[in-house]
DSSP file (Angstrom, degrees, kcal/mol; ACC not computed):
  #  RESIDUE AA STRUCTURE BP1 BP2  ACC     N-H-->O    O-->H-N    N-H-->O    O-->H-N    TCO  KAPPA ALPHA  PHI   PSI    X-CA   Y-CA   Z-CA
    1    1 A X              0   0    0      0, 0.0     2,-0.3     0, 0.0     0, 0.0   0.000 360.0 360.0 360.0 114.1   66.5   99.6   99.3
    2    2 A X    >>  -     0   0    0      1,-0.1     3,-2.6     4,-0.0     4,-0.9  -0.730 360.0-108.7 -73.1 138.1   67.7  102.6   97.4
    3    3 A X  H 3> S+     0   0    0      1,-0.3     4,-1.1    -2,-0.3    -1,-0.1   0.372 114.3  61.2 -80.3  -0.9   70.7  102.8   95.2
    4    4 A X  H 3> S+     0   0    0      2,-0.1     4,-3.1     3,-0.1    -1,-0.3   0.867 109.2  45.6 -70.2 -37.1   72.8  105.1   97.9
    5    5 A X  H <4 S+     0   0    0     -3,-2.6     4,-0.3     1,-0.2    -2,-0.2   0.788 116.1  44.1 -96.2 -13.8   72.5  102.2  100.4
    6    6 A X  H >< S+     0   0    0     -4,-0.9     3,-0.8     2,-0.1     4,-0.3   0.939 113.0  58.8 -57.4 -47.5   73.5   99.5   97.6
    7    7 A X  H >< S+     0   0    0     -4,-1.1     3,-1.4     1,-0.2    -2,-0.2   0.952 112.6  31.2 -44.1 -71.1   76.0  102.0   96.8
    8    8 A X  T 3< S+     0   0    0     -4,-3.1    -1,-0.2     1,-0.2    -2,-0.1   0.296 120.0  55.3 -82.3  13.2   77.5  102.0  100.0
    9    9 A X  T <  S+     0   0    0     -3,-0.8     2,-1.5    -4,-0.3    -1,-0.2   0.339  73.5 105.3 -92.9 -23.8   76.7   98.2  100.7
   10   10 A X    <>  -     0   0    0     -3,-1.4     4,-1.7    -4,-0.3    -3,-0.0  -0.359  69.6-144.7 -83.0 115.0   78.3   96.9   97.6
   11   11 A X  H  > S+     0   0    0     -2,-1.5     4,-1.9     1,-0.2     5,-0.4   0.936  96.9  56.1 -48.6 -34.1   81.8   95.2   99.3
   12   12 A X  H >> S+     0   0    0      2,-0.2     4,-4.2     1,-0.2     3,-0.7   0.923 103.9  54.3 -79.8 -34.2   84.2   96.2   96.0
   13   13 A X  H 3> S+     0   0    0      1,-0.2     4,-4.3     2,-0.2    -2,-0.2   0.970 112.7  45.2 -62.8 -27.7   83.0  100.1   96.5
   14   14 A X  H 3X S+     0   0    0     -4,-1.7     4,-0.8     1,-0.2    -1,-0.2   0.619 114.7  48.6 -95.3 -15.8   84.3   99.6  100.1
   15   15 A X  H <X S+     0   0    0     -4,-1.9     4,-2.2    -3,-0.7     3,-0.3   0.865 112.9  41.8 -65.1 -59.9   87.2   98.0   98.8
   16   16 A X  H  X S+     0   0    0     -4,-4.2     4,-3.2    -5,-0.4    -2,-0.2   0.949 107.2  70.6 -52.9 -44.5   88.1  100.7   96.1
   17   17 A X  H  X S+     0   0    0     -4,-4.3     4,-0.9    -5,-0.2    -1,-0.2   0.774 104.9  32.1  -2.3 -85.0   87.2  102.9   98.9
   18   18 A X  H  X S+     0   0    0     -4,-0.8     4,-1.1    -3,-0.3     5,-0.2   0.450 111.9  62.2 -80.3 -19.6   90.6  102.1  101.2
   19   19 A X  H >X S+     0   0    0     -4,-2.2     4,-2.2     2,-0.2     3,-0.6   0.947 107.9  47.8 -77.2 -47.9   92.7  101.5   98.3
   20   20 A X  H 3X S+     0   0    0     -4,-3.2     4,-2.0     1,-0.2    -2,-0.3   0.836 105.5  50.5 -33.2 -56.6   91.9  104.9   97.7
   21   21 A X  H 3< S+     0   0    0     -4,-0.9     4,-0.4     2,-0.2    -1,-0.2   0.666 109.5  54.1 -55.7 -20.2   92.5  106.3  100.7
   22   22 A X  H <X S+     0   0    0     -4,-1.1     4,-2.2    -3,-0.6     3,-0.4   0.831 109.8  50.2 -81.9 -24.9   96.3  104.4  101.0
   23   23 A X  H  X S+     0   0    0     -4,-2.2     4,-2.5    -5,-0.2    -2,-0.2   0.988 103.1  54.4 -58.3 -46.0   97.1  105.8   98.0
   24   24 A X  H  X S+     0   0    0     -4,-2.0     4,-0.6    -5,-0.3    -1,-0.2   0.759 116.4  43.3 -69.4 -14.9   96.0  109.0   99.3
   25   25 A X  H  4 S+     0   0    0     -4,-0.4    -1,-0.2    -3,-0.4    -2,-0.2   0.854 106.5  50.9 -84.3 -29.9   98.5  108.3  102.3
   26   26 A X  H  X S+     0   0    0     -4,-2.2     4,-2.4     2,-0.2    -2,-0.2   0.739 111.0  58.6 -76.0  -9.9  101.6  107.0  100.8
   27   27 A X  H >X S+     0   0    0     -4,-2.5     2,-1.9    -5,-0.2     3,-1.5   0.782 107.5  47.7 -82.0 -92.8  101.1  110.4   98.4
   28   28 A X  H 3< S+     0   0    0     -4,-0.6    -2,-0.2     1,-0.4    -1,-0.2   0.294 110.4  46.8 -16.5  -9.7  101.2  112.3  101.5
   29   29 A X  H 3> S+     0   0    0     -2,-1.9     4,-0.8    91,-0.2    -1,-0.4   0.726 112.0  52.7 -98.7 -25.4  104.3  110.6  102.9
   30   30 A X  H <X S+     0   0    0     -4,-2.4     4,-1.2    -3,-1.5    -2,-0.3   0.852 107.7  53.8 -61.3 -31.0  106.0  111.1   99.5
   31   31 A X  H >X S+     0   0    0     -4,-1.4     4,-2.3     1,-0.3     3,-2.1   0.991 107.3  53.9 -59.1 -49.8  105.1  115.0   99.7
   32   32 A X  H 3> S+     0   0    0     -5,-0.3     4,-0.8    84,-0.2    -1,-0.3   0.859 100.9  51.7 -53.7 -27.4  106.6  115.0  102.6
   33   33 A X  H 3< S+     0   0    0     -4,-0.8    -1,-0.2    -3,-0.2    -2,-0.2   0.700 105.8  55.9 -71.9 -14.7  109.8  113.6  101.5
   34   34 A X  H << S+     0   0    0     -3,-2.1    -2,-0.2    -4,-1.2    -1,-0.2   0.946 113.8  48.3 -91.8 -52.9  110.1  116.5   98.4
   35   35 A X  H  < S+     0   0    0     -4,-2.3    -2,-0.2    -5,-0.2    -3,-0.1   0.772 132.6   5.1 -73.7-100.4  109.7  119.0  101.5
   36   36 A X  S  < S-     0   0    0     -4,-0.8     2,-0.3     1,-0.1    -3,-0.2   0.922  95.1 -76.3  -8.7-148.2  112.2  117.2  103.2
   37   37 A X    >   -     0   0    0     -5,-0.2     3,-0.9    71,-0.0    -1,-0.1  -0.947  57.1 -70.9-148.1-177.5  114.3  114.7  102.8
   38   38 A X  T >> S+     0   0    0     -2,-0.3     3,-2.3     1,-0.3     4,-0.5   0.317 100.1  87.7  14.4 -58.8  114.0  110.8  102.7
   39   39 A X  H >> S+     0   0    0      1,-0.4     4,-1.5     2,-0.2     3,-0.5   0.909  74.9  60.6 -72.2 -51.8  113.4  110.0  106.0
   40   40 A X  H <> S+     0   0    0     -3,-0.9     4,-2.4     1,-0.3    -1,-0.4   0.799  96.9  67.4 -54.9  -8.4  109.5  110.2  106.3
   41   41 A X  H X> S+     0   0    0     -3,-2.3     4,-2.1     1,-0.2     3,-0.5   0.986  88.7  58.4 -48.0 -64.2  109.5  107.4  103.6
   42   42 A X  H <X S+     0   0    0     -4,-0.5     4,-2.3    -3,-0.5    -1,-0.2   0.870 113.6  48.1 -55.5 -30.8  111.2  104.6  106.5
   43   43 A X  H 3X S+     0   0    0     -4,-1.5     4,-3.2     1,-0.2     5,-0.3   0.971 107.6  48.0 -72.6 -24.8  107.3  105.8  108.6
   44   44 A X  H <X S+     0   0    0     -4,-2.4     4,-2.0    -3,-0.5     3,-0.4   0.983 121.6  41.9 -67.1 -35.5  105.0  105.3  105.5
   45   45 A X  H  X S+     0   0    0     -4,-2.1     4,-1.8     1,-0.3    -1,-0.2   0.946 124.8  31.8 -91.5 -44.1  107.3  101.9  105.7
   46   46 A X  H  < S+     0   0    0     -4,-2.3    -1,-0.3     1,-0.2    -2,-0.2   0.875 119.9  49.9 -75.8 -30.1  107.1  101.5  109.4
   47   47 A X  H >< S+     0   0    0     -4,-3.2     3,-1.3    -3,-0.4     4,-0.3   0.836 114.5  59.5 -77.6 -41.5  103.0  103.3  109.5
   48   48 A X  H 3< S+     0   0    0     -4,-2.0     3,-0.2     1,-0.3    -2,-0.2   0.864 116.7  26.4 -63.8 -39.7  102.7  100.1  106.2
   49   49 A X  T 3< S+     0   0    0     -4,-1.8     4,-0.4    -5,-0.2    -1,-0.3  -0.054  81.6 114.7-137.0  46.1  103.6   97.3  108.4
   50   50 A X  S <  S+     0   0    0     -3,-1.3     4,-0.4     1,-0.2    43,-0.2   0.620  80.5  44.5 -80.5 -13.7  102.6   98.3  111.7
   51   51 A X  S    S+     0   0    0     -4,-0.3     4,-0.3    -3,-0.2    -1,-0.2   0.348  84.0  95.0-102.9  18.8   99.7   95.4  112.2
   52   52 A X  S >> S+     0   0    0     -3,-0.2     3,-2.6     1,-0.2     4,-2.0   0.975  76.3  52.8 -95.5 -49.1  101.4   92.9  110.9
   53   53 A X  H 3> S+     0   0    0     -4,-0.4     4,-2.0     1,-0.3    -1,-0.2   0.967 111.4  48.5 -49.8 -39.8  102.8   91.5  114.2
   54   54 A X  H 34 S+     0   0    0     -4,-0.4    -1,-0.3     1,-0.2    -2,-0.2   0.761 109.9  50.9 -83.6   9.0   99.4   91.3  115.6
   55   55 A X  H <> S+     0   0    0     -3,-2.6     4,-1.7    -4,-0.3    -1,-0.2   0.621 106.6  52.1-109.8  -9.9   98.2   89.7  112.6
   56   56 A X  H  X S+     0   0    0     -4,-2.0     4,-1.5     2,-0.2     2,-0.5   0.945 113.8  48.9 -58.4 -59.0  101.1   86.9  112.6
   57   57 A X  H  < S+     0   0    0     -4,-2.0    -1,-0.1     1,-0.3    -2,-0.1   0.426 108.4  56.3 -77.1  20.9  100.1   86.1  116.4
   58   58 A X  H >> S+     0   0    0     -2,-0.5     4,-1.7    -5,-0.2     3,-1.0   0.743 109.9  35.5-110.7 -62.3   96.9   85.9  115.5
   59   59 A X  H 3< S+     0   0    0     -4,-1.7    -2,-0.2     1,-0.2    -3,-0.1   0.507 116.2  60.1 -64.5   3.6   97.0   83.3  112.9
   60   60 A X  T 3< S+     0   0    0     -4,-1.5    -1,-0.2    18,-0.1    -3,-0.2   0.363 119.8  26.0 -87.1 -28.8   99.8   81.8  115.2
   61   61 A X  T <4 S+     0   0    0     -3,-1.0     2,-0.2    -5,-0.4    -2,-0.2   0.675  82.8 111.9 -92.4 -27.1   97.1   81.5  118.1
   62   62 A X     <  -     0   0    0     -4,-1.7     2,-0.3     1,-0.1    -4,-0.1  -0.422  54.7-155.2 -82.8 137.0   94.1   81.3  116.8
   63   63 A X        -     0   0    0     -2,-0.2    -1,-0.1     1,-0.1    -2,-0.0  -0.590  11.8-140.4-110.4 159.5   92.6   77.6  117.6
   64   64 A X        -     0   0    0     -2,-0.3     3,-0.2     1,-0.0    -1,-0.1  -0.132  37.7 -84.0 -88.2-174.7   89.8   76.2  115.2
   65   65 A X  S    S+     0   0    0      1,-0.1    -2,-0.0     3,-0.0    -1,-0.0   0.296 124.7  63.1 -70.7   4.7   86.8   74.2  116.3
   66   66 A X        +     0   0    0      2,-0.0     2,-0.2     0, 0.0    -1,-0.1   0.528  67.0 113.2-100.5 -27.5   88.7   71.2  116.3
   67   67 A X        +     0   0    0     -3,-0.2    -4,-0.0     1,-0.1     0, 0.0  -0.467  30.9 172.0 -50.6 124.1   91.2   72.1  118.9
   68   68 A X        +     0   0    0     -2,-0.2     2,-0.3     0, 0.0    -1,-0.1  -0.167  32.8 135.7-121.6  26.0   90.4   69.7  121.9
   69   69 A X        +     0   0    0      1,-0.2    -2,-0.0     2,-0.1     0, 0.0  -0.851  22.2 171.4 -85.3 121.8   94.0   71.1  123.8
   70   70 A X        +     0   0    0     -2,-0.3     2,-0.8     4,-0.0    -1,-0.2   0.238  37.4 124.7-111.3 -12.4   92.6   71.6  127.5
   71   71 A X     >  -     0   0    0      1,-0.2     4,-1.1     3,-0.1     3,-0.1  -0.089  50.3-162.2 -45.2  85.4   96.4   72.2  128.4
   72   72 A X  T  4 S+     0   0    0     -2,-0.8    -1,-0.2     1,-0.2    -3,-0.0   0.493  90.3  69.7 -61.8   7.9   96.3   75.9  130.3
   73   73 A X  T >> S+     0   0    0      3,-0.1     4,-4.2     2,-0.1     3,-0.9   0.893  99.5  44.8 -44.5 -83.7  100.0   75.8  129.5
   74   74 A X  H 3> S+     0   0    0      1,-0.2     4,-2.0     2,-0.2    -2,-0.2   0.819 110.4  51.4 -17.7 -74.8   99.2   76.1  125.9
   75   75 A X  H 3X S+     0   0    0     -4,-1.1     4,-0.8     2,-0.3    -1,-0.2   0.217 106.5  49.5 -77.5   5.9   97.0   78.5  126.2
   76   76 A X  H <> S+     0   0    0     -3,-0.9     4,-2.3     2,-0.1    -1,-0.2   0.698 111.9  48.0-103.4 -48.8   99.0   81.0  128.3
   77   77 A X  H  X S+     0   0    0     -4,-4.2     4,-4.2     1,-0.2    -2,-0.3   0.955 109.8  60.8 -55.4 -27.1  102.1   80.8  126.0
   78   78 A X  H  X S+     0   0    0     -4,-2.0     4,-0.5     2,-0.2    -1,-0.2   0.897 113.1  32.8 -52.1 -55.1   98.8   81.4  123.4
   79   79 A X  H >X S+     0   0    0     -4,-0.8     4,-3.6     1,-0.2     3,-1.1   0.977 115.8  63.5 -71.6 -46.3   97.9   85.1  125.2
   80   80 A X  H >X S+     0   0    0     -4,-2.3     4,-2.8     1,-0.2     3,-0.7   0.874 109.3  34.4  -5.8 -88.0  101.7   85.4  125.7
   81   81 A X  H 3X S+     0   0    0     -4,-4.2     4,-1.7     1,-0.2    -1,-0.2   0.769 118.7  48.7 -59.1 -14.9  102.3   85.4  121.9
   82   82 A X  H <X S+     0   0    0     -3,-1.1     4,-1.4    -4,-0.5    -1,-0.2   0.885 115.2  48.0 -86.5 -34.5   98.9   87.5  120.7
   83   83 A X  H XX S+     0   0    0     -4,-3.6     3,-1.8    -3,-0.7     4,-1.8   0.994 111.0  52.5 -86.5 -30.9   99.8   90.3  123.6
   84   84 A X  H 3X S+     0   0    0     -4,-2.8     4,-3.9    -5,-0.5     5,-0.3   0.942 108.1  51.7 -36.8 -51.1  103.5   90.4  122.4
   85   85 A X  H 3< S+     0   0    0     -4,-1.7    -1,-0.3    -5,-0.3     4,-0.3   0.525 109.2  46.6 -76.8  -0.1  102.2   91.0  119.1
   86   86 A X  H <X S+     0   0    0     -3,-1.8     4,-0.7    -4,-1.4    -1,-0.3   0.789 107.1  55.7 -50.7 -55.6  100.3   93.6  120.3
   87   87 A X  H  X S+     0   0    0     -4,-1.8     4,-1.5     2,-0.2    -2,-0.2   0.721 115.2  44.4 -60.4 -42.7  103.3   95.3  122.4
   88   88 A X  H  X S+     0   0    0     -4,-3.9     4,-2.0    -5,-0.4    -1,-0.2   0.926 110.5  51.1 -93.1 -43.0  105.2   95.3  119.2
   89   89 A X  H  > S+     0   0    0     -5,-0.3     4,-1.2    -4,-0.3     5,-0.2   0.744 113.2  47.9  -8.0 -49.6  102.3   96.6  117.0
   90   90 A X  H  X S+     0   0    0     -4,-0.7     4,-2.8     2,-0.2    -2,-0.2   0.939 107.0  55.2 -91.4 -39.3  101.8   99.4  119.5
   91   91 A X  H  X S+     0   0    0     -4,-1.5     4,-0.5     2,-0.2    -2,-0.2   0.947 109.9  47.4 -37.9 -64.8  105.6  100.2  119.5
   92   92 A X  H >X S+     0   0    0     -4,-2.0     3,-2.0     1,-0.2     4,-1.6   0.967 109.4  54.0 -40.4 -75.0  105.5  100.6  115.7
   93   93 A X  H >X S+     0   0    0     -4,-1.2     4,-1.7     1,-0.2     3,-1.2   0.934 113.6  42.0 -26.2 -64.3  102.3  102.9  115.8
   94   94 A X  H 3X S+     0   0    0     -4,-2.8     4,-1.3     1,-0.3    -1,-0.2   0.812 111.1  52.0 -77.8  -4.1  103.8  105.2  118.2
   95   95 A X  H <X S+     0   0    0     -3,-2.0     4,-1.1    -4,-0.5    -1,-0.3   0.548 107.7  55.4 -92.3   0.2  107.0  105.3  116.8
   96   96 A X  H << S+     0   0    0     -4,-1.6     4,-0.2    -3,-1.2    -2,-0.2   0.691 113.7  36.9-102.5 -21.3  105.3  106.1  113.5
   97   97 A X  H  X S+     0   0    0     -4,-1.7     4,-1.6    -5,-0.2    -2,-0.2   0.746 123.2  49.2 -91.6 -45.8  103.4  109.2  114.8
   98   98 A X  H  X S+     0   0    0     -4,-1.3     4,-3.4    -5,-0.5    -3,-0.2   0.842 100.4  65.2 -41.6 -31.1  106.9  110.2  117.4
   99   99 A X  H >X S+     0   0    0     -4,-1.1     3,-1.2     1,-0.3     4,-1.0   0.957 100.3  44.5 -88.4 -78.2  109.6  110.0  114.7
  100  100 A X  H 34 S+     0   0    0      1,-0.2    -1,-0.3    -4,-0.2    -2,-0.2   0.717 116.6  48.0 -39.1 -17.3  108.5  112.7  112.6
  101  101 A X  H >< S+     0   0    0     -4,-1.6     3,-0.8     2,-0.1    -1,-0.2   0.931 113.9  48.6 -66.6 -36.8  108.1  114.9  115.7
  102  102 A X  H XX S+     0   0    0     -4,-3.4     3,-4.6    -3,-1.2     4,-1.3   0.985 110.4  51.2 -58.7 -63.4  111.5  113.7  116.9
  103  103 A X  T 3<>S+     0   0    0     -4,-1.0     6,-2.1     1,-0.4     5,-2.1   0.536 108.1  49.1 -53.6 -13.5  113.0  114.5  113.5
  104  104 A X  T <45S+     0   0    0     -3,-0.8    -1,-0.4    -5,-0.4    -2,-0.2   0.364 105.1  63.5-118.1  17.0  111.6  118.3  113.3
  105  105 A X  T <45S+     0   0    0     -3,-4.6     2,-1.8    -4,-0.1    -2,-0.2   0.805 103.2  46.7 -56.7 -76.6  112.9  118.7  116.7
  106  106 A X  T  <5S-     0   0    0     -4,-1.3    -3,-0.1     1,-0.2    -1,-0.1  -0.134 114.3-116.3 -62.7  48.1  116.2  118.2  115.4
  107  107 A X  T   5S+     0   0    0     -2,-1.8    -3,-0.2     1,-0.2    -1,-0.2   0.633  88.5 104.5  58.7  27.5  115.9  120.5  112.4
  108  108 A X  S   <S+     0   0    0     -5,-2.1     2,-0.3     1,-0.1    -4,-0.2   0.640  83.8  40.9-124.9  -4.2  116.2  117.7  109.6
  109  109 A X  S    S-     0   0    0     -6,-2.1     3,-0.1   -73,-0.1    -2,-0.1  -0.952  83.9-136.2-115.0 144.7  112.4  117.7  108.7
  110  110 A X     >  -     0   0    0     -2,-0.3     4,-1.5     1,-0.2    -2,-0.1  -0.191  27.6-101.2-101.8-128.6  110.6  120.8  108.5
  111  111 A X  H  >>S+     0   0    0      2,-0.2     4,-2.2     3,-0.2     5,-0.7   0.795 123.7  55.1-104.9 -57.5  106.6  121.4  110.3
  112  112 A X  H >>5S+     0   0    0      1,-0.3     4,-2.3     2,-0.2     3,-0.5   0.917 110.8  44.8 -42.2 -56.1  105.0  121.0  106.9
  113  113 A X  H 3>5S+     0   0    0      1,-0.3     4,-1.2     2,-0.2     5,-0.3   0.960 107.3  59.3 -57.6 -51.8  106.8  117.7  106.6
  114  114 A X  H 3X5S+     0   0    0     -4,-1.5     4,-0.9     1,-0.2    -1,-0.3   0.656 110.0  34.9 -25.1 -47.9  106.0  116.7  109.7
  115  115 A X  H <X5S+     0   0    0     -4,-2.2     4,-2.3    -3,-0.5     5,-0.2   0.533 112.1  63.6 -83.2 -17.6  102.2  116.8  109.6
  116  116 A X  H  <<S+     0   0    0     -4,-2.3   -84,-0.2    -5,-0.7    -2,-0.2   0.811 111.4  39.6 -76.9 -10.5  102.3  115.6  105.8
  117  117 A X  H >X S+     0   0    0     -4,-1.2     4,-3.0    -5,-0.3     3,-0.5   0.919 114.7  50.5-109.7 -42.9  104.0  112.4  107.2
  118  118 A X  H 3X S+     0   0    0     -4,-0.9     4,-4.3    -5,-0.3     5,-0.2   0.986 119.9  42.5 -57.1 -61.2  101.6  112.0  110.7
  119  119 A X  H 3< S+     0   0    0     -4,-2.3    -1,-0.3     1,-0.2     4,-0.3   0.436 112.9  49.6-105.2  34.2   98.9  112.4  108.5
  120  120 A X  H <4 S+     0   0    0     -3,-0.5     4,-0.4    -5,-0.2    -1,-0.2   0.872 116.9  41.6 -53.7 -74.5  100.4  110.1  105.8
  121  121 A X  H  X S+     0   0    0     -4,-3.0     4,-2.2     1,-0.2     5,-0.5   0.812 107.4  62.2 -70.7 -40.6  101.1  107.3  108.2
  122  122 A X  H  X S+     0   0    0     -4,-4.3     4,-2.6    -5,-0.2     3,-0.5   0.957 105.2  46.1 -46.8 -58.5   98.0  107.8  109.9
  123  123 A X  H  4 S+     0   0    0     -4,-0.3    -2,-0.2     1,-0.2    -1,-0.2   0.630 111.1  54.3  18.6 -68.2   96.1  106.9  106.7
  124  124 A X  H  > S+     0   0    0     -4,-0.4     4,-1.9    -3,-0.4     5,-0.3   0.800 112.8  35.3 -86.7 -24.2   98.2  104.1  106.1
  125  125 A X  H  X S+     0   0    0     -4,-2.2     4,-2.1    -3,-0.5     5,-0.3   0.837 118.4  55.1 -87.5 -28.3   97.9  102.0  109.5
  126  126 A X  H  X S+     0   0    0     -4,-2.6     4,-1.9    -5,-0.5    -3,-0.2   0.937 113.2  44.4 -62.0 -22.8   93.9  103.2  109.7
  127  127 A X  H  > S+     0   0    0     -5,-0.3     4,-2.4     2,-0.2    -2,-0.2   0.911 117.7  43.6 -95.7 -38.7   93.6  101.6  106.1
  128  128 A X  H  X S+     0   0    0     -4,-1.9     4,-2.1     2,-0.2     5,-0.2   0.932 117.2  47.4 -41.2 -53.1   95.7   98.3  107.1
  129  129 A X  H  X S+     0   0    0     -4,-2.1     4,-0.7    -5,-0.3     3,-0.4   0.977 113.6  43.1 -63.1 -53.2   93.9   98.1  109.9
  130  130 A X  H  X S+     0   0    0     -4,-1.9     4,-1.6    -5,-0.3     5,-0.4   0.808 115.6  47.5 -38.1 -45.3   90.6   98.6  108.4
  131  131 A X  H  X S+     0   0    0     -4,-2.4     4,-1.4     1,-0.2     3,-0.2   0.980 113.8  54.7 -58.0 -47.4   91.3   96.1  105.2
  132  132 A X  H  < S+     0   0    0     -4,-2.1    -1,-0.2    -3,-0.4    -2,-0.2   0.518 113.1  37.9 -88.8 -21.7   92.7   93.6  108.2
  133  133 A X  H  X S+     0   0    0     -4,-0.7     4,-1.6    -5,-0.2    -1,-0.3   0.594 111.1  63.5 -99.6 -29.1   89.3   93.8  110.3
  134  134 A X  H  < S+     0   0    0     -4,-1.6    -2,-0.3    -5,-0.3    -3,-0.2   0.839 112.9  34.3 -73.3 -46.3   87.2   93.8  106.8
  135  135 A X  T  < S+     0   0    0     -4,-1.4    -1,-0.1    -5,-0.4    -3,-0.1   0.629 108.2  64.2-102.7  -2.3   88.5   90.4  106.1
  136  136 A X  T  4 S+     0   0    0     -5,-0.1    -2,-0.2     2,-0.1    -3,-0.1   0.812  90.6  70.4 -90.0 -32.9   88.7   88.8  109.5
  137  137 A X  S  < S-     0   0    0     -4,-1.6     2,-0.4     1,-0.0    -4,-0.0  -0.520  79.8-136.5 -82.6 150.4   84.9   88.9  110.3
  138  138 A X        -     0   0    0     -2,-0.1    -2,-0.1     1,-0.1    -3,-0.1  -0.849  30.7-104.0 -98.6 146.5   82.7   86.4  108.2
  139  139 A X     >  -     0   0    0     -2,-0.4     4,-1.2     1,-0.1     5,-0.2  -0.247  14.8-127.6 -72.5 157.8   79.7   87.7  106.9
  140  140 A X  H  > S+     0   0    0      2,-0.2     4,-2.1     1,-0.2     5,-0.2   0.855 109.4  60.2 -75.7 -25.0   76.1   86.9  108.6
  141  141 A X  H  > S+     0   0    0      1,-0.2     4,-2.4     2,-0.1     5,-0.5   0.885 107.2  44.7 -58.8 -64.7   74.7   85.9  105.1
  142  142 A X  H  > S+     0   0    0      1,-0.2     4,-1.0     2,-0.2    -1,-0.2   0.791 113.7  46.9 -48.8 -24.8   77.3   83.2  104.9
  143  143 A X  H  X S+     0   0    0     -4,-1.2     4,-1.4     2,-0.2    -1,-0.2   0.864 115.7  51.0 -75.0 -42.7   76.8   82.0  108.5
  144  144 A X  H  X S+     0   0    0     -4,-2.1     4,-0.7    -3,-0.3    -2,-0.2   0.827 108.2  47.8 -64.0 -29.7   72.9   82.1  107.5
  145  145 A X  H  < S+     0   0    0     -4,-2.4    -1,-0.2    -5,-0.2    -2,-0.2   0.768 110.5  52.1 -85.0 -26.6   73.2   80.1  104.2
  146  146 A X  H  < S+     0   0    0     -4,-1.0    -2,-0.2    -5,-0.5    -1,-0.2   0.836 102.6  65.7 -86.2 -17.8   75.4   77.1  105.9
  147  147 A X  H  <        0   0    0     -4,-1.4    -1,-0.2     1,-0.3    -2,-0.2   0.905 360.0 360.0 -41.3 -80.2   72.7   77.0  108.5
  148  148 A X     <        0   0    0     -4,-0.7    -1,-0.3     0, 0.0    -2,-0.1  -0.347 360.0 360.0 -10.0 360.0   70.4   75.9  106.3
């Protein structure tokens, strides 16, 4: 193994990594706001905490190995809550790339601002999302050492 694929192996570079890149979004909704005004701040806010419903109904669903509940009751309200939190997840998301179009439709953002804030807010839910997926899987070493 050579030190590029250590490099790019080592879990804190991959960390520093995506905190880097949200910084590099929330500066890019704040640019937008100096071209502007205010408003693209409330998407970086909405763009910030757009997975967070699906990651409440996810730790709100998710059953252990221990769960013995055969109930299919249960386990409908279960997809019930996870696709809600989906439905509202995906609401956010689109309202976070729409509202700055809506908002330079009506003249109160200009184009510059506009893209500085889509690709703000993109940034910030691709780096949420990423962090959110990064910390949900367990790694195959650890599965391999408890084995054992």
């Amino acid at each position: 193994m050579n030190s590029t694929e250590s490099f790019r192996g080592n879990p804190l570079n991959k960390i520093i990594g995506l905190s880097i890149v949200l910084s590099m979004g929330f500066l890019l909704v704040v640019l937008a706001g100096i071209y502007g005004n205010w408003y693209p701040i409330i998407n970086g806010i909405i763009c910030a905490i757009a997975h967070l419903p699906v990651a409440i109904t996810k730790a709100l669903t998710s059953s252990n190995d221990y769960d013995f509940n055969f109930d299919p009751v249960t386990s409908s309200q279960g997809n019930f809550l996870k696709e809600a939190g989906q439905f509202v997840s995906a609401f956010l998301v689109v309202s976070g790339v729409f509202l700055p179009v809506l908002l330079h439709h009506s003249m109160i953002l200009t184009k510059t601002a506009m893209v500085l804030t889509i690709v703000g807010g993109g940034l910030i839910y691709g780096t949420v999302y990423t962090f959110s997926t990064y910390f949900d899987e367990p790694e195959e070493d650890q599965l391999g050492e408890d084995v054992i």
